[in-house]
VMD Tcl script that builds the backbone (N, CA, C; Angstrom):
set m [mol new atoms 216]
animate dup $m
set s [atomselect $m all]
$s set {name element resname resid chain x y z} {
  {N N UNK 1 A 10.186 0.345 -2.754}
  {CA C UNK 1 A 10.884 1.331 -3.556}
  {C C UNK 1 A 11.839 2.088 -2.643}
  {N N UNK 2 A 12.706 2.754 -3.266}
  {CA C UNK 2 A 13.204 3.651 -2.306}
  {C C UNK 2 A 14.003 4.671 -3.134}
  {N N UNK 3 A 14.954 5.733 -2.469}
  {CA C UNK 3 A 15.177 6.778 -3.611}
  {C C UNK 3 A 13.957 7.789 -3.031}
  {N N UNK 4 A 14.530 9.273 -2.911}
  {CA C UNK 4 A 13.249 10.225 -2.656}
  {C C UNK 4 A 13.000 10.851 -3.654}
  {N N UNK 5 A 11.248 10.841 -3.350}
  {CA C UNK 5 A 10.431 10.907 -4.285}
  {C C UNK 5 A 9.983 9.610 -5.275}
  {N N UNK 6 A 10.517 8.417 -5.028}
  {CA C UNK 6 A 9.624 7.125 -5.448}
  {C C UNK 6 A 8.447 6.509 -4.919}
  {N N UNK 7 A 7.971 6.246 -5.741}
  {CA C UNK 7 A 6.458 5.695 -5.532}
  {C C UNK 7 A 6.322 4.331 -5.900}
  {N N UNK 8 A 5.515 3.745 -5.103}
  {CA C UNK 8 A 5.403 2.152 -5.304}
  {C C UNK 8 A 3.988 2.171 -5.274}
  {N N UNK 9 A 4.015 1.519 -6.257}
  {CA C UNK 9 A 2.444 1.861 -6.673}
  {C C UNK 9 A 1.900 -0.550 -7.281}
  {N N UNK 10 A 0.959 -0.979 -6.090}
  {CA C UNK 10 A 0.371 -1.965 -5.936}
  {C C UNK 10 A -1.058 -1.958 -6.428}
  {N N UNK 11 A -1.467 -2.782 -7.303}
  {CA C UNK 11 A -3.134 -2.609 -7.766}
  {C C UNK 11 A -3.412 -4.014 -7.975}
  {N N UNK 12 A -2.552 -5.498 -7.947}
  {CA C UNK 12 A -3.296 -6.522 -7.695}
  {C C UNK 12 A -3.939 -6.669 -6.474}
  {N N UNK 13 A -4.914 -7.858 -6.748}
  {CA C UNK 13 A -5.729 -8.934 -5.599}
  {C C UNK 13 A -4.374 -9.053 -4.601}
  {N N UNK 14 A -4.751 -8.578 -3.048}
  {CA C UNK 14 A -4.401 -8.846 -1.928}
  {C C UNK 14 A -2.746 -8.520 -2.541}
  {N N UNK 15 A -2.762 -7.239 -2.789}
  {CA C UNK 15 A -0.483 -6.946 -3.128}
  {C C UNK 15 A -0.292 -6.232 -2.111}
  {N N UNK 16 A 0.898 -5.861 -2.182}
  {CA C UNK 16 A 1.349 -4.867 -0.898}
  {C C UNK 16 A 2.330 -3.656 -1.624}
  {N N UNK 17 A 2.837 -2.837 -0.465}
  {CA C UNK 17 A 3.906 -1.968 -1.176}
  {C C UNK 17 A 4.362 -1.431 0.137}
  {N N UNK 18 A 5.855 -0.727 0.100}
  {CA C UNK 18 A 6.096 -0.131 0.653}
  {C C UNK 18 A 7.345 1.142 0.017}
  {N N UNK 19 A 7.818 1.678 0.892}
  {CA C UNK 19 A 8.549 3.113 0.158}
  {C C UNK 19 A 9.531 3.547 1.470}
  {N N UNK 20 A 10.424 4.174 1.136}
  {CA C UNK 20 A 11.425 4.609 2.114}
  {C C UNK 20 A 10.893 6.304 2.386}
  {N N UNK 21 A 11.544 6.635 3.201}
  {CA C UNK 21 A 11.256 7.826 3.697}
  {C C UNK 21 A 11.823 8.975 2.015}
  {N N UNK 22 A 10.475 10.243 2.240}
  {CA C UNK 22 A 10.725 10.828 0.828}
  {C C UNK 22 A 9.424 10.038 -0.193}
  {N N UNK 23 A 9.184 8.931 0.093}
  {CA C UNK 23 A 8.321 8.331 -1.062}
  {C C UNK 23 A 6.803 8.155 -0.791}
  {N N UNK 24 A 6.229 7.553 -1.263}
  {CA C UNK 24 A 4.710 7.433 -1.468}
  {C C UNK 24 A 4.237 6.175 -2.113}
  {N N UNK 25 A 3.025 5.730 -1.384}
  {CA C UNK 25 A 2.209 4.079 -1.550}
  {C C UNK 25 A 1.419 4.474 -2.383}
  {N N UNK 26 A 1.165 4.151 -3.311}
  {CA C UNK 26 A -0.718 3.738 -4.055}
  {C C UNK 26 A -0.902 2.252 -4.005}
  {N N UNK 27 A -1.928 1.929 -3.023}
  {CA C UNK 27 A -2.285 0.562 -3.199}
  {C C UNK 27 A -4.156 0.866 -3.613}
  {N N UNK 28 A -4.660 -0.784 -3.740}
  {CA C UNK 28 A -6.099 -1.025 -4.681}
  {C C UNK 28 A -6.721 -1.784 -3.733}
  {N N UNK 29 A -7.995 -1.609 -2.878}
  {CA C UNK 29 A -8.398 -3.034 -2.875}
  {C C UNK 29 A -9.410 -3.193 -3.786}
  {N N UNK 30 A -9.335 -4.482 -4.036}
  {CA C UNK 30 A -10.216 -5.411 -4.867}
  {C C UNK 30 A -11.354 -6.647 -4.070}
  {N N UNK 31 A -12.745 -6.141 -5.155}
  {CA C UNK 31 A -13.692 -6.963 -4.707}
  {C C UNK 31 A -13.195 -8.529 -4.539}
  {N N UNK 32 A -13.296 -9.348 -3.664}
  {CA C UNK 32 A -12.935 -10.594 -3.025}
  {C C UNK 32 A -13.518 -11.572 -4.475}
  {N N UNK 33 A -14.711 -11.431 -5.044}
  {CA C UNK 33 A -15.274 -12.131 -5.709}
  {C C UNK 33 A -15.457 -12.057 -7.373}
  {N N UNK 34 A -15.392 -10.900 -7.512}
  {CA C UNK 34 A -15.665 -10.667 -9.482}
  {C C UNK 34 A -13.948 -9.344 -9.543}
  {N N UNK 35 A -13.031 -9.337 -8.209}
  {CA C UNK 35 A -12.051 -8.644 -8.288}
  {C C UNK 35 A -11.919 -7.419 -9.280}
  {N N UNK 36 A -13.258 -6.838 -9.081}
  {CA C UNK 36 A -13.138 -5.382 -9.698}
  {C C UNK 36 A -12.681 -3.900 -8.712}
  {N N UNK 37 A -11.921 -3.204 -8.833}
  {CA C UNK 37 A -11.467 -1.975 -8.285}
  {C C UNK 37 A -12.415 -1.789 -7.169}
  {N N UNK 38 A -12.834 -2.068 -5.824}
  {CA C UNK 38 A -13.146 -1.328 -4.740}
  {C C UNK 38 A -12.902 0.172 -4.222}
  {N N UNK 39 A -11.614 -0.064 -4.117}
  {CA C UNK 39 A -11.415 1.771 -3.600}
  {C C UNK 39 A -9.498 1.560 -4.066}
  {N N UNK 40 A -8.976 2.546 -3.645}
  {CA C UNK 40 A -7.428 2.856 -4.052}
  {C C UNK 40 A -7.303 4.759 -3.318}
  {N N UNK 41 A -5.898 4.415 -3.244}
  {CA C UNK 41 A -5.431 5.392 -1.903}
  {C C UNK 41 A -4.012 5.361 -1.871}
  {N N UNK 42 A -3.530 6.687 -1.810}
  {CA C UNK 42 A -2.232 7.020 -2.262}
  {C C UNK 42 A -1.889 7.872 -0.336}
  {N N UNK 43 A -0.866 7.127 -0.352}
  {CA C UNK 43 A -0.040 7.855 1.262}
  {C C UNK 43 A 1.588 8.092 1.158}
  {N N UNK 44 A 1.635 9.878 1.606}
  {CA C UNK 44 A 3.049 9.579 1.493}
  {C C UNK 44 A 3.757 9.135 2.706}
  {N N UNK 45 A 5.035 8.587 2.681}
  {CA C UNK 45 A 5.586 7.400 4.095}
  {C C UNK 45 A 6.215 8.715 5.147}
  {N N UNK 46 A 6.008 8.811 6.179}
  {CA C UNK 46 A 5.961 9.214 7.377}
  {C C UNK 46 A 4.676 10.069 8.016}
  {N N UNK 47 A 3.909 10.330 6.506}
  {CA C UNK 47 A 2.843 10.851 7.090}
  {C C UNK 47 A 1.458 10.134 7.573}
  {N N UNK 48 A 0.772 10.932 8.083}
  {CA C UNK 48 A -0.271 9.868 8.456}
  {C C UNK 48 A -0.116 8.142 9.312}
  {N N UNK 49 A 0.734 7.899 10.072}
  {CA C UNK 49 A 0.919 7.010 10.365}
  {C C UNK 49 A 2.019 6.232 9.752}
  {N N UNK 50 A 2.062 6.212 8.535}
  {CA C UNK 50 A 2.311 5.175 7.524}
  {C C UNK 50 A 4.158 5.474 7.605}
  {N N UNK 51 A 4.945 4.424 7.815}
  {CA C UNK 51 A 5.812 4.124 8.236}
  {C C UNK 51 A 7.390 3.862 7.081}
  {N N UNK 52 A 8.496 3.917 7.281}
  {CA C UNK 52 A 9.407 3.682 5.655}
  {C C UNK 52 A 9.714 2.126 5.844}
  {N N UNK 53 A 9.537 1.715 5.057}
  {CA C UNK 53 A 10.361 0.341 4.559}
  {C C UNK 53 A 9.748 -0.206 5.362}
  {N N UNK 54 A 8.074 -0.270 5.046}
  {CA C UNK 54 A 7.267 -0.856 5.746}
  {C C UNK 54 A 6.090 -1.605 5.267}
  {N N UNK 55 A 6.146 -2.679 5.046}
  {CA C UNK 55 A 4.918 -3.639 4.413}
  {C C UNK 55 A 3.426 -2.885 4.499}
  {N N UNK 56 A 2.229 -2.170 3.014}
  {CA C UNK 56 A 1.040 -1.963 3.805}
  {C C UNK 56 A 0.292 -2.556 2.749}
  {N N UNK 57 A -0.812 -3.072 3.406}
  {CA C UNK 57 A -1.670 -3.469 2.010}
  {C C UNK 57 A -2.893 -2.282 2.427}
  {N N UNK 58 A -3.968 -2.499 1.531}
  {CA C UNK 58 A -5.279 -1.643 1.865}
  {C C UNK 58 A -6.451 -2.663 2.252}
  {N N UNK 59 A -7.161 -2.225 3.477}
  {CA C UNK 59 A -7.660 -3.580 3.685}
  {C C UNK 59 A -9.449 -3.097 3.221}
  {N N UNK 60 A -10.337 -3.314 3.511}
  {CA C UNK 60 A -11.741 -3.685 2.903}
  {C C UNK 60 A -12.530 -2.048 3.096}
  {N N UNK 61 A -12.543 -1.718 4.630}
  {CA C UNK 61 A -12.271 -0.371 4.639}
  {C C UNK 61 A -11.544 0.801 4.558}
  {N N UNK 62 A -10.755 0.705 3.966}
  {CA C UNK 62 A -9.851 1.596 2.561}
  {C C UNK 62 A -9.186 1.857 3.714}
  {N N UNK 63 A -8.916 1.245 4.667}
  {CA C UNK 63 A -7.322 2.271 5.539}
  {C C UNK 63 A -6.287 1.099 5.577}
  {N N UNK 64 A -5.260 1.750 5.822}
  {CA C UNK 64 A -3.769 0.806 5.620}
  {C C UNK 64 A -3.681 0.227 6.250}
  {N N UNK 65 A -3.148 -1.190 6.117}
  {CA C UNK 65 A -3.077 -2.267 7.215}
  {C C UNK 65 A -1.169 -2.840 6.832}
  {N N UNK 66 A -0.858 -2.587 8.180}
  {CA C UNK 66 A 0.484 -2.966 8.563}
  {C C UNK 66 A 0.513 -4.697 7.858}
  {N N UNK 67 A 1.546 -4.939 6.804}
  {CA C UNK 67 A 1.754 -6.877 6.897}
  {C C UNK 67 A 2.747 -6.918 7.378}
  {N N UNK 68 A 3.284 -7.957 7.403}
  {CA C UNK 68 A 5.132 -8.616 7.951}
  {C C UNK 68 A 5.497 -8.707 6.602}
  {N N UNK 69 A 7.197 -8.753 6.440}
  {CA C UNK 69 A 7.603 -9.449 5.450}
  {C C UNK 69 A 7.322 -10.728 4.698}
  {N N UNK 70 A 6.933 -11.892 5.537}
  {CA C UNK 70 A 6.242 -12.839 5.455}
  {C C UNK 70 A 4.883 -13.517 4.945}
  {N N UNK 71 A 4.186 -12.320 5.098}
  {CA C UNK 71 A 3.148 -12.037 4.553}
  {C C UNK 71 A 2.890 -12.066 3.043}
  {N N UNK 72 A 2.150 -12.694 2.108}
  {CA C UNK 72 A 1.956 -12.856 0.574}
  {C C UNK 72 A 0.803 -12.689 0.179}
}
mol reanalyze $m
mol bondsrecalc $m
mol representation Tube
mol addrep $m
């Protein structure tokens, strides 16, 4: 997303998101096996680590994990 104050907001199996500076992630992870809601977590981009125009998914223990573009 980009534009301040946009939000990119990810809730499939293994998605990603990212946001430009000004914006904010909500990503989901999902159980591996019956893919029901695990946890979900909203970050806005420069805070906390979390970077602009930057690939993150949520990984198993609910903290953000950097992908590549490449990454699917």
């Amino acid at each position: 997303m980009t534009g301040q104050g946009s939000v990119a907001v990810a809730a499939g199996h293994q998605s990603r998101a990212r946001a430009s500076v000004g914006g904010a992630i909500v990503l989901c992870y999902r159980d591996e096996g019956d893919d029901q809601i695990v946890d979900i977590r909203a970050a806005l981009v420069g805070h906390g680590g979390i970077k602009p125009d930057t690939w993150y998914r949520l990984g198993a223990d609910g903290e953000f994990i950097e992908v590549s573009d490449d990454q699917e």
